[in-house]
C-alpha positions in Angstrom: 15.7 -9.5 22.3 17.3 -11.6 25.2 19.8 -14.3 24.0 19.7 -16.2 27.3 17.7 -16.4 30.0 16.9 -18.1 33.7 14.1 -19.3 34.6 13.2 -21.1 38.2 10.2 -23.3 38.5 9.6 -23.9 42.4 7.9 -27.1 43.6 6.5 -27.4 39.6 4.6 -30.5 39.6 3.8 -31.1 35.9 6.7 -32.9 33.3 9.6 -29.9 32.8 10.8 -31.6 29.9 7.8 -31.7 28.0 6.1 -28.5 29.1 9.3 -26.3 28.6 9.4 -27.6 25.0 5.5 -27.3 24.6 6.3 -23.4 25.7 9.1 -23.1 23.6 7.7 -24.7 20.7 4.1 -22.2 20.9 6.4 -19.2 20.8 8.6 -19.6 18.1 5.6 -20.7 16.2 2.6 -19.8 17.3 3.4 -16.5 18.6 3.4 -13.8 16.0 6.4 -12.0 17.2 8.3 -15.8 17.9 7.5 -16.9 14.6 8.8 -13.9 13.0 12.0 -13.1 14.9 13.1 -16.2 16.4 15.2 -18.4 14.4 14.7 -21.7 17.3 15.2 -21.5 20.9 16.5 -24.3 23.4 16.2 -25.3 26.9 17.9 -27.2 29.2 17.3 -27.8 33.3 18.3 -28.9 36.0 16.9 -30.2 39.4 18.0 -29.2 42.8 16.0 -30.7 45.4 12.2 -29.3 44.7 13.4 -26.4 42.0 14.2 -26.8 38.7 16.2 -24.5 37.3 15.6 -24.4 33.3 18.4 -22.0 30.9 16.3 -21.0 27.6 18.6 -19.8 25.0 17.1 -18.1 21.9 18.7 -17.6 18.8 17.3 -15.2 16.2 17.0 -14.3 12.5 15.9 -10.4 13.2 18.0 -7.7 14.4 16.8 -5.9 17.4 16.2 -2.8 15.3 13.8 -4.7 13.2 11.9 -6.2 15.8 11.6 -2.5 17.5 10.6 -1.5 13.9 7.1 -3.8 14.2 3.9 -1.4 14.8 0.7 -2.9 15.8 -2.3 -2.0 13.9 -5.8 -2.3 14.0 -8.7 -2.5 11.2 -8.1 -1.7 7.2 -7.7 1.8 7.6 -4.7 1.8 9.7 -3.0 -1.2 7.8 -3.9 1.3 5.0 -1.8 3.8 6.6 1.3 1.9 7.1 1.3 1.0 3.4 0.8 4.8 2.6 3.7 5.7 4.5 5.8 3.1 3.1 5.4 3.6 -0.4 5.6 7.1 -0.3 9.0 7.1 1.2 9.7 4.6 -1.0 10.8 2.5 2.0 12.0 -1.3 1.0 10.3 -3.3 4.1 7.7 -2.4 6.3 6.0 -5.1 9.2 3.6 -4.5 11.3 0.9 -6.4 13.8 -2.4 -7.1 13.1 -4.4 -7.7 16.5 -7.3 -8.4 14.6 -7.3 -11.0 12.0 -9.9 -12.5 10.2 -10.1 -14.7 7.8 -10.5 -12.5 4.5 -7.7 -10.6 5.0 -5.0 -13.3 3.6 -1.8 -12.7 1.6 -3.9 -11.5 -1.7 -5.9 -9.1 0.6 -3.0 -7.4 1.8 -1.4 -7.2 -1.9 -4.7 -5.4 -2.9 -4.5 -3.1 -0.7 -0.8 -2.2 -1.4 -2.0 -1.8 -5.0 -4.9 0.7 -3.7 -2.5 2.5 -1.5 -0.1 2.8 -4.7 -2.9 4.9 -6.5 -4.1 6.9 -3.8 -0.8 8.7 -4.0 0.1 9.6 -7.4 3.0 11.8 -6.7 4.7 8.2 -5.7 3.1 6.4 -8.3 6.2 6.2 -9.4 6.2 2.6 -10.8 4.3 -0.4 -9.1 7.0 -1.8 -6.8 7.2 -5.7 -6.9 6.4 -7.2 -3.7 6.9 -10.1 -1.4 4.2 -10.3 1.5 4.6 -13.1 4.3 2.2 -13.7 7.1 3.8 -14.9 11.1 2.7 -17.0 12.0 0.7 -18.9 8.9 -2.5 -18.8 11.2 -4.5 -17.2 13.8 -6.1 -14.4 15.1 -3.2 -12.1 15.2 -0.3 -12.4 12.7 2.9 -10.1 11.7 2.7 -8.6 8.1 6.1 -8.6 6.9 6.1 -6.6 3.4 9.5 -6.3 1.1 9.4 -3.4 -1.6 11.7 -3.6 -4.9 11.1 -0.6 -6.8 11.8 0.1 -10.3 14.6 2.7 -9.4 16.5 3.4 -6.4 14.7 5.3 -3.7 17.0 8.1 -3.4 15.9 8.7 -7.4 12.7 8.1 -6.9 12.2 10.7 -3.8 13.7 13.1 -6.1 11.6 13.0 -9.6 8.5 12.9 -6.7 9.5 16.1 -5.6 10.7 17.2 -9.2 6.7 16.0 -9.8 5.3 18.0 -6.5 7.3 21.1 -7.8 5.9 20.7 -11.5 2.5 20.4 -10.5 2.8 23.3 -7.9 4.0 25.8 -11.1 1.1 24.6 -13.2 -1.8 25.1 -10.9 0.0 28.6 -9.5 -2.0 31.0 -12.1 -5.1 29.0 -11.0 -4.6 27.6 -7.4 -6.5 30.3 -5.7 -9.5 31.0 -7.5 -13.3 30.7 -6.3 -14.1 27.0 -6.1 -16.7 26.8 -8.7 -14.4 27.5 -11.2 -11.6 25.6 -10.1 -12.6 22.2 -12.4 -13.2 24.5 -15.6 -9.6 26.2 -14.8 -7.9 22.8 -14.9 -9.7 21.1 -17.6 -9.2 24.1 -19.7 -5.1 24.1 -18.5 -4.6 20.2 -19.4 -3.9 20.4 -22.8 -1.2 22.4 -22.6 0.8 20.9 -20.1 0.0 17.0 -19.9 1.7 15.0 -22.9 0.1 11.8 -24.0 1.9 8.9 -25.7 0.3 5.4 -26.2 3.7 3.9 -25.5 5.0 6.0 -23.1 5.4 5.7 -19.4 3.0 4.7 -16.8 3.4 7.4 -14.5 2.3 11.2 -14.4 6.1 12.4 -13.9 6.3 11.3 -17.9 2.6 12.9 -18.5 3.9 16.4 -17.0 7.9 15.9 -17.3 8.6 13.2 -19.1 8.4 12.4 -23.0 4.3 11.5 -22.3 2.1 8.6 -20.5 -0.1 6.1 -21.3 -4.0 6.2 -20.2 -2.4 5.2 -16.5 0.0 7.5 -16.4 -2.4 10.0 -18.0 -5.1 9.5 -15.2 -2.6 9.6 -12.3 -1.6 12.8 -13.8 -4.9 14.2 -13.9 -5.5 12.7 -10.3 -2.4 14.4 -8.8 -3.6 17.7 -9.9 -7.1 17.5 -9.3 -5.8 17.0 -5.7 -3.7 19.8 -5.7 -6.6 22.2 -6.5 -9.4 20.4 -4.1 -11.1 18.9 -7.0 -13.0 15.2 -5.7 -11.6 12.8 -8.3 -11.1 8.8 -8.1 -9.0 6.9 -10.0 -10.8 4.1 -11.9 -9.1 1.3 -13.4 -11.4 -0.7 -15.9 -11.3 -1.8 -19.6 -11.6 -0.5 -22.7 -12.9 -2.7 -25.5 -11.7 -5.1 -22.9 -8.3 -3.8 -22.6 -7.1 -2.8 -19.4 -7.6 1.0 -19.0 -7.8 4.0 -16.7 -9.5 7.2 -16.1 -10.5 9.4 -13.6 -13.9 10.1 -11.9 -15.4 13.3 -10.9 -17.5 13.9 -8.3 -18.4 17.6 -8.1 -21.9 18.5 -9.1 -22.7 14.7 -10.0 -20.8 12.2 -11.3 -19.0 12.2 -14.2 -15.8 10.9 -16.3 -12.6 12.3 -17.5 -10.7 10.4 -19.6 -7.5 12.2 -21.5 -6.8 9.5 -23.6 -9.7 10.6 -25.7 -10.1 14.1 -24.5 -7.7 16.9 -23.0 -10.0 19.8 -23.6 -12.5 19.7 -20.8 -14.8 17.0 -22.4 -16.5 15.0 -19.7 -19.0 11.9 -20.3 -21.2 10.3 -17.8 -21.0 6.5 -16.9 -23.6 6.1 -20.0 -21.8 7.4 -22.4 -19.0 5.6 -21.7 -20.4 2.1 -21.3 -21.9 3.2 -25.1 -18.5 3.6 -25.9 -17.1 0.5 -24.5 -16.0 1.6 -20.9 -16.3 -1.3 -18.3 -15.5 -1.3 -14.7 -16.6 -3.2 -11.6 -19.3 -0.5 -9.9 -20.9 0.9 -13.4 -24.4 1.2 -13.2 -26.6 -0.9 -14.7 -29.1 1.1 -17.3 -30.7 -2.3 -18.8 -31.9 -3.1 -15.1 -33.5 0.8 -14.9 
């Protein structure tokens, strides 16, 4: 965060001129945090006898609370984590240091993984936020993510139907929270009709599937996915199509693996991945019965 700074170069036998604007030059570009929070930096220098003395002033386009603010990360699982955090405060920029990165994980592969963390946490879910990802500097081996968030409402709102969400779901798993774990799936698909409201033109979110006038298949499955949560039930979101229509629905994974879908059914049908591909289901890891 230094504005100005000295810098004396003893006995220096290489060109100051050009080296001091080849250093200058590598950090506000090439250098992730340069390229990010410096705006351009100049020197200037003067020789006295065998010293030079060179003034480097720097002028930037962060504040020193944002550059503080940058978190270094390694692997997907941590840059993962960030995003979690971040959407589920419903924060509006998050940046952070990637000491590690390679060359699949461009501006696309960081949107996708926004999108993955957005459905991991559907008491968030709250509507996908639009987003603006940029990459300091444009190459190299480790770059900044900086990662701006405009959501549909204003945070303060949207922290409070998530908790008005949390609250709901807490009062509708209550009679059936603590029962043996066996029976926990049957208890919740056999609560789900009365308390999740569906509506092919309603909202995309489960606060309108449990609070809300009713939800569409996404908000329907995030609804289901929030509660199955709640009561330690193993269930995946899946996004797919429906007679080629985007569509989603959930995935269970307790004694095998099979399909909830409350578009169709909200009173404790299931389907395996064969019946739904019969019934027009697709999504990217179906299994493939023609090759069995």
């Amino acid at each position: 965060g230094t504005e100005v700074g000295e810098l004396q170069l003893v006995e220096y036998t290489g060109d100051v001129e050009e080296d001091l604007n080849r250093a200058c030059l590598e950090v506000a570009k090439d250098a992730p945090l340069g390229a990010y929070a410096v705006d351009f930096i100049k020197n200037q220098y003067t020789r006295v006898l065998t010293t030079y003395e060179a003034t480097i002033t720097i002028d930037y386009r962060r504040s020193a609370e944002q550059i503080a603010a940058v978190t270094t990360v390694t692997g997907s699982g941590a840059i993962r984590a960030e995003l979690l955090d971040a959407l589920d405060g419903f924060v509006p920029e998050t940046v952070f240091q990637i000491n590690y990165f390679d060359e699949t994980q461009d501006v696309d592969y960081i949107r996708e993984l926004i999108r993955e963390a957005y459905y991991d946490q559907p008491a968030a879910a709250l509507g996908m936020p639009e987003c603006s990802v940029t990459l300091y500097p444009d190459t190299g081996v480790q770059r900044i993510v900086e990662i701006l968030l405009d959501y549909p409402q204003e945070p303060t709102v949207l922290k409070r139907k998530s908790e008005q969400l949390q609250e709901q779901a807490a009062v509708i798993l209550a009679p059936i929270q603590y029962q043996i774990e066996s029976r926990r799936l049957d208890l919740l698909l056999e609560t789900l009709p009365g308390v999740v409201k569906a509506d092919p033109q309603g909202g995309s979110t489960a606060w309108d599937a449990l609070l809300g006038e009713g939800a569409d298949d996404e908000g329907l499955a995030l609804a289901f996915q929030l509660l199955a949560q709640e009561m330690g039930v193993t269930s995946t979101l899946v996004e797919g199509t429906l007679d080629g229509q985007p569509h989603f629905w959930n995935r269970l994974s307790d004694n095998g693996v099979h399909y909830v879908d409350l578009t169709r059914d909200r009173t404790g049908t299931t389907w395996s991945a064969e019946d739904l591909l019969a019934l027009g289901y697709q999504w990217d890891d179906a299994p493939n019965f023609e090759e069995n």
